[in-house]
C-alpha positions as CSV (number, residue, x, y, z in Angstrom):
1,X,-8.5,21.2,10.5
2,X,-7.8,19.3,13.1
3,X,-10.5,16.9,15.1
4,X,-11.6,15.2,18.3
5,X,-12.0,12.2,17.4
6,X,-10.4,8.4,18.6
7,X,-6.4,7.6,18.1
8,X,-7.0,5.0,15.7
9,X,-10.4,6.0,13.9
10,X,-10.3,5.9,10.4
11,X,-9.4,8.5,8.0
12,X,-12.3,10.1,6.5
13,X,-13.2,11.7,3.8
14,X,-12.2,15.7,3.8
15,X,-13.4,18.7,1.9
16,X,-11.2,19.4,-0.6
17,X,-7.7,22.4,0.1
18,X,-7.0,23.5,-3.6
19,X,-4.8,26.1,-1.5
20,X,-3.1,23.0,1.0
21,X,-2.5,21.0,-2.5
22,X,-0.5,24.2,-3.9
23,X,1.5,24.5,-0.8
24,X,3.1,21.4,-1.5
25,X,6.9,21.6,-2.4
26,X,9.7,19.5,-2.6
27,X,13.0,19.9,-2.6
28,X,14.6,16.5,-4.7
29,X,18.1,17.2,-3.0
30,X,17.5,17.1,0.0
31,X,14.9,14.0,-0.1
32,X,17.8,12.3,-1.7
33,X,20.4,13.2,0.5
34,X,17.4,12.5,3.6
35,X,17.2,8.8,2.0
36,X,21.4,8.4,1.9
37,X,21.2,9.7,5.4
38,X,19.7,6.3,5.7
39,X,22.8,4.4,5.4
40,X,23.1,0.5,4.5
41,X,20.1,-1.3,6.7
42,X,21.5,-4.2,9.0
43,X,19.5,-7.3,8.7
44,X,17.8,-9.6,11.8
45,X,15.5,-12.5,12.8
46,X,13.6,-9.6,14.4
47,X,13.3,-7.0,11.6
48,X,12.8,-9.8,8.7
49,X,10.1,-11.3,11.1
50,X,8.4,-7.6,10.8
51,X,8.9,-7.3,6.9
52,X,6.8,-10.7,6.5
53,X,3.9,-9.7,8.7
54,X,3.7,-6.2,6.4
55,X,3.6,-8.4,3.3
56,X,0.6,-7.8,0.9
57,X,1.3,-11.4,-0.7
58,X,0.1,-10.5,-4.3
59,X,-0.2,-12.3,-7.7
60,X,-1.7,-9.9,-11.0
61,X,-0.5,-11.6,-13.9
62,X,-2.8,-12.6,-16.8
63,X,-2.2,-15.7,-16.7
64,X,-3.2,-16.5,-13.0
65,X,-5.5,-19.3,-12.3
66,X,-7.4,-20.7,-9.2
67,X,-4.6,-23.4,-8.4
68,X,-2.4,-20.8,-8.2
69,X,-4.0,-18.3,-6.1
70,X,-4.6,-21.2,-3.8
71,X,-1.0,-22.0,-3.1
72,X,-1.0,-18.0,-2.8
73,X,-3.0,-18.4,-0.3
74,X,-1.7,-21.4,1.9
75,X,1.7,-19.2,1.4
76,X,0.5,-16.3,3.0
77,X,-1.3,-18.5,5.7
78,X,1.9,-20.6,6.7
79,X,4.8,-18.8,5.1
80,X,7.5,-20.8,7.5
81,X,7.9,-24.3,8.1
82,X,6.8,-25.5,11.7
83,X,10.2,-26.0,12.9
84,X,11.4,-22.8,11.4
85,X,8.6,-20.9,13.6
86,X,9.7,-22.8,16.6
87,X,12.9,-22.1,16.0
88,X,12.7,-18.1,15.9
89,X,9.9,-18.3,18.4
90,X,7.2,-17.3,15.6
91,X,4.4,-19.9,16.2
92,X,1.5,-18.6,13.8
93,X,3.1,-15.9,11.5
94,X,1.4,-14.9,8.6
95,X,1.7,-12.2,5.9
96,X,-0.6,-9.6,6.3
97,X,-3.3,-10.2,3.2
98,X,-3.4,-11.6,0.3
99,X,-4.0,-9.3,-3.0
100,X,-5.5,-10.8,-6.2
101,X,-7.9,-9.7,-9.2
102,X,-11.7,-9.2,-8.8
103,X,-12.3,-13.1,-11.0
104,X,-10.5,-14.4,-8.0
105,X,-12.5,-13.2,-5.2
106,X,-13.9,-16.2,-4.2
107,X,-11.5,-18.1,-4.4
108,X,-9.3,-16.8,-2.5
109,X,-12.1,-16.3,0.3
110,X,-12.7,-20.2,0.6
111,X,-8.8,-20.9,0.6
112,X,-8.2,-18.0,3.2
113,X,-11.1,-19.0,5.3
114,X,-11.0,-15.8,6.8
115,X,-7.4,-16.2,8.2
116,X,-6.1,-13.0,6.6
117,X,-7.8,-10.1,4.5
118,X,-8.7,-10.1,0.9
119,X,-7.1,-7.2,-0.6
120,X,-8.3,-6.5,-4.3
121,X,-6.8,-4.2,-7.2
122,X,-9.9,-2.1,-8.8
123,X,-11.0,1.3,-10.6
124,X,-9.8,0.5,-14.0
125,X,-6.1,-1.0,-12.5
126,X,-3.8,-0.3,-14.0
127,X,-4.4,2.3,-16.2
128,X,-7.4,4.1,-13.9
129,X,-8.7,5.2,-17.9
130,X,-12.4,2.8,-18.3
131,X,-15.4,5.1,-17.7
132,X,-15.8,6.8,-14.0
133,X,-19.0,4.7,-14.1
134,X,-17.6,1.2,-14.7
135,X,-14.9,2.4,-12.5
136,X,-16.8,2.2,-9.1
137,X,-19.1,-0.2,-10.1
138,X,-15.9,-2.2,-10.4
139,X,-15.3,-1.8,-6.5
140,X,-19.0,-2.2,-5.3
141,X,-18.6,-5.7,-7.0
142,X,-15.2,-6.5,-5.6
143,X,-16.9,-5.1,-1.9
144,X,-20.4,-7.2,-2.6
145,X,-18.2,-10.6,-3.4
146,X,-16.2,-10.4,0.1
147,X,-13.2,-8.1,-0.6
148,X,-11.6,-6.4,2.9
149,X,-9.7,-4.0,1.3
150,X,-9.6,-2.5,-2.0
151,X,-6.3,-1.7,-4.2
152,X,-7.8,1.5,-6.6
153,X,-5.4,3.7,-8.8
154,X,-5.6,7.2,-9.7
155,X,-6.1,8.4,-13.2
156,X,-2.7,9.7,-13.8
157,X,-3.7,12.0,-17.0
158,X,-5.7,14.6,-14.5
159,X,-2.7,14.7,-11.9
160,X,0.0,15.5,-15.0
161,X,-2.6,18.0,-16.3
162,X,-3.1,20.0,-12.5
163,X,-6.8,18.9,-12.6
164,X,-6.1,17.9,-8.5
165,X,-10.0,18.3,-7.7
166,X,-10.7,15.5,-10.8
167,X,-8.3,13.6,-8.9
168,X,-10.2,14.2,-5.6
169,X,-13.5,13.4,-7.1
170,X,-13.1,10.3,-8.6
171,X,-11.2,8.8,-5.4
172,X,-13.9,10.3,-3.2
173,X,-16.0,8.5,-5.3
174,X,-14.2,5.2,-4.7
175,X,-14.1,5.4,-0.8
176,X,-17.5,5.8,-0.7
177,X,-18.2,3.1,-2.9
178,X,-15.8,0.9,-0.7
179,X,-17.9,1.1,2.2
180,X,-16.1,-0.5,5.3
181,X,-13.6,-2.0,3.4
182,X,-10.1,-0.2,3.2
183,X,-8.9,2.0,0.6
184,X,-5.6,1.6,-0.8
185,X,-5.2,4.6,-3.7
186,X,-2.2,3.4,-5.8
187,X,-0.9,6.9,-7.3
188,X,1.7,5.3,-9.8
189,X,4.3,7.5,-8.7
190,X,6.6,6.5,-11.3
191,X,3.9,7.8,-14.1
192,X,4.0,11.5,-11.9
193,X,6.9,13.2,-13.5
194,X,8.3,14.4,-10.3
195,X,8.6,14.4,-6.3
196,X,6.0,17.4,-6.6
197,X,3.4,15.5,-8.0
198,X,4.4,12.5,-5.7
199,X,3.1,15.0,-2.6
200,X,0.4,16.6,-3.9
201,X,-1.1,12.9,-5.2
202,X,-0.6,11.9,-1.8
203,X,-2.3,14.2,0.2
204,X,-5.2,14.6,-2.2
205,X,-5.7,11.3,-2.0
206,X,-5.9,11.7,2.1
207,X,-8.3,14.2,1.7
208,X,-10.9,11.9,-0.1
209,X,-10.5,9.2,2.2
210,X,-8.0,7.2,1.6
211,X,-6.8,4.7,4.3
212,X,-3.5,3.7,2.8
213,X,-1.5,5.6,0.1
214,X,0.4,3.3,-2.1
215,X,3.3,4.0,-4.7
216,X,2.6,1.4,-7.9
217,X,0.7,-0.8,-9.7
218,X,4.1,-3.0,-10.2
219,X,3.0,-2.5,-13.8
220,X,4.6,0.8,-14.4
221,X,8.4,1.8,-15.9
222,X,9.9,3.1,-12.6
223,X,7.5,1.5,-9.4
224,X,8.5,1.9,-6.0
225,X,11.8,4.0,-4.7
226,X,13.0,5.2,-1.4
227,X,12.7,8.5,-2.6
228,X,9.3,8.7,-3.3
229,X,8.7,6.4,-0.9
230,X,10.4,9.0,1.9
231,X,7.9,12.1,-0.1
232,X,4.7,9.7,1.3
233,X,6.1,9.3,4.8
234,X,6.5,13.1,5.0
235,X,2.6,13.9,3.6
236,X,1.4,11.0,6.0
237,X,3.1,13.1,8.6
238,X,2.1,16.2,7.4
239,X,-1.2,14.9,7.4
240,X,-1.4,13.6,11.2
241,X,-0.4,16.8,12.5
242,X,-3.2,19.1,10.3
243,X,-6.0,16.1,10.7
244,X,-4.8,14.1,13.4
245,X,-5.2,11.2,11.6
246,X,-3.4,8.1,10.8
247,X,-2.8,7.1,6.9
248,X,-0.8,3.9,6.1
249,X,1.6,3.7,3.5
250,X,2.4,0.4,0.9
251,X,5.4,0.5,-1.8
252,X,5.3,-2.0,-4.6
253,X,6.2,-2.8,-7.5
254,X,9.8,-4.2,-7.5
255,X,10.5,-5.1,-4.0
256,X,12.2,-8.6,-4.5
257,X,14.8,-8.5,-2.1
258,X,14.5,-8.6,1.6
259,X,17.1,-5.8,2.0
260,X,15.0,-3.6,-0.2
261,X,12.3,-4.1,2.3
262,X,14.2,-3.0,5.4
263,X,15.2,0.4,3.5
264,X,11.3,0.7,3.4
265,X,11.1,0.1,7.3
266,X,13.4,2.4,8.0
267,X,12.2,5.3,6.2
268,X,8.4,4.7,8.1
269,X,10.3,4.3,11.4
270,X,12.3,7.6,10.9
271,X,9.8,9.7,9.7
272,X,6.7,8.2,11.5
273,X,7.8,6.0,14.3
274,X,7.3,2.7,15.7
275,X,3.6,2.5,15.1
276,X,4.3,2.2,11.2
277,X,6.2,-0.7,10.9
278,X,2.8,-2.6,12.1
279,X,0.2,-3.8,9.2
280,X,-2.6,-1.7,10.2
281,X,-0.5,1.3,8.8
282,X,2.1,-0.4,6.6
283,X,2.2,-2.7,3.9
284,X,4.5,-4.4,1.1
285,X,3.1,-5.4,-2.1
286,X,5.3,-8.1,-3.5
287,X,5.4,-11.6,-5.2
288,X,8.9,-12.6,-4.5
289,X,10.4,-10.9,-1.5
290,X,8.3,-13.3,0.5
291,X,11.2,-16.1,-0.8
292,X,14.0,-14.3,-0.1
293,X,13.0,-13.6,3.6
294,X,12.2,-17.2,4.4
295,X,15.1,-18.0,2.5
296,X,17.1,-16.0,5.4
297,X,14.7,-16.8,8.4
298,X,15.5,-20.2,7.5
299,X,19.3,-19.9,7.8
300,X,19.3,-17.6,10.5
């Protein structure tokens, strides 16, 4: 399975491994004892500077409106004061994108002015249940009005039932409607019913192309855990050494707390290295740990 092909060239799209998919085990034990093994995460300038830069600075509410996806956007443009970048030796930080719904495509694009990319959640989010159909014409629209990246979600219903090609299909069917832009497939880990499913989501959703795997919606019960989050890390890997590939990973969905972010840069550096701590291969969809970083850069 695995290719020639350049260190960083995309992940494509991969025949489908019915027998890979039901080799997939996982012991919850030992990823929880794996995750303890982690011990409590000690906090710098250094590694809080890194956790901003992997930000996917995100607002999904229903009741979003233009004014406020514009101060989204200047936030994720300048998240630090002047003197606070000076201070730390951060002139220009930014957070890595900006993720919003489809109605606000453009305006995020003319408050962005193509500083950072447009991430945006499609494919029935967050439920992944409207017609197939509807479904990818949702992210041809979202790629035709200036979207970078796209945010799509799994239908949960054919995971839970073993149908893992139906899963394949349908996000085949999404990366080739995305085009150049990136794929994020959300698999809503905490709808899966168990670390098992976690894997075999993940890696099925490597094999149709997926450029980043990502835990949650944020809208679900249970959303992002170090646990699951550790069962990615270790199918990303998994998946580098059959393909030779690189696959990024996001959590989200309840990640307020800058502390809670560094437990997610430690799992990527332990089971993938260095290189996954950088936003080509890592990102953190949040709303509110942005405050509670600057909050500490700014006393630091």
């Amino acid at each position: 399975m695995l290719n020639n092909h350049a260190p960083n060239a995309r992940n494509p799209i991969h025949p489908y491994d019915e027998g890979l998919v039901q080799s997939l085990s996982i012991e919850e034990g030992e990823v929880a004892n794996a995750v303890a093994a982690l011990g409590e995460q000690v906090s710098s300038p250094a590694r809080l500077l890194k956790a901003l830069a992997v930000i996917d600075l995100t607002t999904l509410s229903g009741d979003d409106t233009p004014e406020r996806v514009k101060a989204l956007c200047a936030k994720a443009r300048q998240p630090l004061k002047p003197e606070v970048q000076a201070k730390l030796g951060a002139e220009g930080v930014t957070t890595a994108a900006v993720c919003v719904y489809h109605a606000f495509i453009g305006t995020a694009l003319e408050a962005l002015k193509g500083a950072l990319p447009l991430a945006v959640v499609s494919a029935g989010f967050p439920h992944g249940l409207s017609p197939l159909k509807a479904r990818i014409l949702e992210v041809e629209e979202s790629v035709a009005a200036g979207a970078t990246e796209i945010d799509i979600v799994i239908d949960r219903s054919k995971a839970l039932t073993g149908d893992w090609k139906g899963v394949y299909d349908e996000v085949r069917a999404f990366r080739q409607a995305c085009g150049e832009a990136h794929m994020k497939a959300i698999i809503a880990t905490g709808d899966l019913g168990s670390l098992g499913n976690v894997a075999k989501a993940s890696v099925v959703c490597m094999m149709a192309g997926a450029d980043f795997i990502k835990t949650s919606t944020g809208k679900e019960a249970v959303n992002a855990t170090p646990n699951v989050a550790l069962v990615m890390a270790q199918m990303i890997a998994l998946w580098l050494k059959k393909t030779g590939y690189k696959v990024g990973f996001k959590p989200a969905g309840g990640i307020s707390k800058a502390k809670d972010a560094l437990v997610y840069q430690a799992i990527m550096q332990d089971v993938l290295g260095e290189e996954w701590l950088e936003p080509h291969l890592f990102r953190i969809g949040a709303s509110s740990l942005l405050g509670d970083i600057v909050t500490q850069l700014e006393n630091a």
